[in-house]
VMD Tcl script that draws the C-alpha trace (Angstrom):
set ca {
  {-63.58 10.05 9.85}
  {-64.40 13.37 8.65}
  {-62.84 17.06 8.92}
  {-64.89 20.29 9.84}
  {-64.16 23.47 10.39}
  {-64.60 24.32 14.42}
  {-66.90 27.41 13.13}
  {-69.38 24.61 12.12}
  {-68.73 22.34 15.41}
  {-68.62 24.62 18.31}
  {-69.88 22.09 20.50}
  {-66.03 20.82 20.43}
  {-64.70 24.05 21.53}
  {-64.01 23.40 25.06}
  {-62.74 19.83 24.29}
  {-59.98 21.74 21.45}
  {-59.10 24.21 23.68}
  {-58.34 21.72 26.95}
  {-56.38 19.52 24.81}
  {-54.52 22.61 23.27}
  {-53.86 23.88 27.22}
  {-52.38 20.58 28.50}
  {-50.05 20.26 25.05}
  {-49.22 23.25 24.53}
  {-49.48 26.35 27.55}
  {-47.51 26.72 30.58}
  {-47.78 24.97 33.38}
  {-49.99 26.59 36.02}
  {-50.76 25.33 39.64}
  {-54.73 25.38 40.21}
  {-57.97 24.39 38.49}
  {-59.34 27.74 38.43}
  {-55.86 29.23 36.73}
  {-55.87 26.08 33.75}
  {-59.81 26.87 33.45}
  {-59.17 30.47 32.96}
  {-56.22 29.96 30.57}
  {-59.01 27.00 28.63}
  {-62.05 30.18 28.71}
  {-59.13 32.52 27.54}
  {-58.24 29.95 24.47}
  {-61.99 29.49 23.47}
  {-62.78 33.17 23.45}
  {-59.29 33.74 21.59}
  {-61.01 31.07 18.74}
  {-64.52 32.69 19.13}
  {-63.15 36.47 17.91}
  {-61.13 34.87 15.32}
  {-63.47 32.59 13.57}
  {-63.72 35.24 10.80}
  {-60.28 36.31 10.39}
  {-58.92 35.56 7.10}
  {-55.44 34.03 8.13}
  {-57.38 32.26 10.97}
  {-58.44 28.66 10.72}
  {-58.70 25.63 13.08}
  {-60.12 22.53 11.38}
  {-60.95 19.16 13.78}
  {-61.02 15.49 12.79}
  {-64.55 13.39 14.24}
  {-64.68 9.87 13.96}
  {-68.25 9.64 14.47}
  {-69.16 11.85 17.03}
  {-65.92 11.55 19.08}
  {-62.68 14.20 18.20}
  {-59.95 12.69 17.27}
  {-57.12 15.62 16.24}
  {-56.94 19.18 15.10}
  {-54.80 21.46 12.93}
  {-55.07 25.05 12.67}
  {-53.90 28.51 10.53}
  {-52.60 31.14 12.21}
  {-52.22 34.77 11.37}
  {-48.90 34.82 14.05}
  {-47.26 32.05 16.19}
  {-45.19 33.01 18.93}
  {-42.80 36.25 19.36}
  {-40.34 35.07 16.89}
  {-40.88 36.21 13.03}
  {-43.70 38.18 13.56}
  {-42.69 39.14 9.78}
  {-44.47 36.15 8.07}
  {-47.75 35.05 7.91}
  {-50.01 32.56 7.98}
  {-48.40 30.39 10.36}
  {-49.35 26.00 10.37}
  {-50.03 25.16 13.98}
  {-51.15 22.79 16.49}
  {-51.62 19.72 14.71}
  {-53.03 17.54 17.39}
  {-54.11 14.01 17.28}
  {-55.38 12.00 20.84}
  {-53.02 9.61 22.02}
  {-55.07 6.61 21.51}
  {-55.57 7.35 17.64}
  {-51.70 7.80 17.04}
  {-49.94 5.66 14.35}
  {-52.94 5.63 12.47}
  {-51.81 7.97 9.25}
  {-54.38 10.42 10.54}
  {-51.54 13.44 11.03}
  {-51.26 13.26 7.10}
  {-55.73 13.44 6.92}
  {-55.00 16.85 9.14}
  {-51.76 17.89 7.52}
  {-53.88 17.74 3.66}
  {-56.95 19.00 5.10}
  {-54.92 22.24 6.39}
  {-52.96 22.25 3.16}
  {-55.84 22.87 1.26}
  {-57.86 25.23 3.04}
  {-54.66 27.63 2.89}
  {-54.78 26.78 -0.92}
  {-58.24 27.78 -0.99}
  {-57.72 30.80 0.97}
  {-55.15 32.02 -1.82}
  {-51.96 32.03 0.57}
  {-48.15 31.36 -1.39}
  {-46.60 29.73 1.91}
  {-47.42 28.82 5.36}
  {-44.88 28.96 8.11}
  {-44.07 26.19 11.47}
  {-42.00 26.00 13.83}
  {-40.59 22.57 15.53}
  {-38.16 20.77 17.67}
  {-39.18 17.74 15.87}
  {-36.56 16.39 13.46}
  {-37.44 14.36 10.15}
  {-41.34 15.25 10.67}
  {-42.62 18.05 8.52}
  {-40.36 17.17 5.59}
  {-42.56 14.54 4.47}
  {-45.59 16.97 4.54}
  {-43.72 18.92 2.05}
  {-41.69 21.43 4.72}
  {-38.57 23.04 3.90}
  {-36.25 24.47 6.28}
  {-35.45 28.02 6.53}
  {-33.86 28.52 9.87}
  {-32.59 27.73 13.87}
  {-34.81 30.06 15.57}
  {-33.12 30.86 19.34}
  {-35.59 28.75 21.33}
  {-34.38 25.72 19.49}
  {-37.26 24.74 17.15}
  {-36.68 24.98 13.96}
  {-38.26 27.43 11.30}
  {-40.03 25.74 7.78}
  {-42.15 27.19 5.10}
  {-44.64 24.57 3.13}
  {-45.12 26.44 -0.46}
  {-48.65 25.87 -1.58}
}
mol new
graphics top color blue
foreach p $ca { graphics top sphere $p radius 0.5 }
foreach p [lrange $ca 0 end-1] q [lrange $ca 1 end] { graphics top cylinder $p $q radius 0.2 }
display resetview
């Protein structure tokens, strides 16, 4: 298994950005309206490979993806104060229970560090998860997740 960043494996972009659609967007009705929210998530990755407080990294076993993580400069309409925000950790269904959420969650943790940032920020309705990645809670947000900051 080995991380890269998605800058250096674009030929996984459409794969990341289905996979990110069915976990994470809204529900919508037809093929063509989940294709055009999938074409609207890769070109949102394409103009942001360069951004500083941008980052999605992806896990290959072999040739095959397994799980992704990713930095972003904002996540969601609450606390649009803080910055750079931990998101979509991601790992397929199949590979689950293997440890490889703590391969992502280092491999994320680092490339902030490298990039200089204090803190990173998440958000979660999971209880009892991010603490053992180092996570600290700050807040209830109204949506019902749960704001942490991971000092790096």
């Amino acid at each position: 298994m080995k991380i890269y960043n998605i800058k250096d494996k674009l030929e996984y972009l459409k794969e990341v950005a289905v996979l990110t659609q069915k976990e994470w967007g809204k529900p919508c009705c037809t093929k063509e309206e989940f294709n055009l929210k999938v074409n609207r998530k890769i070109q949102k990755i394409i103009d942001n490979l360069d951004n500083p407080y941008y980052c999605k990294l992806i896990l290959l076993d072999k040739e095959k993806l397994v799980g992704f993580i990713s930095i972003f400069p904002k996540d969601g309409d609450k606390r649009q104060d803080l910055t750079p925000w931990y998101a979509t950790m991601y790992v397929k269904v199949e590979y689950r229970g293997k440890g490889l959420s703590k391969i992502l969650n280092d491999a994320i943790i680092e490339e902030a560090r490298n990039r200089k940032f204090e803190k990173i920020y998440l958000k979660t309705e999971l209880e009892n998860y991010y603490e053992k990645f180092g996570a600290e809670y700050m807040e209830d947000l109204h949506n019902g997740e749960k704001l942490y900051y991971i000092k790096l």
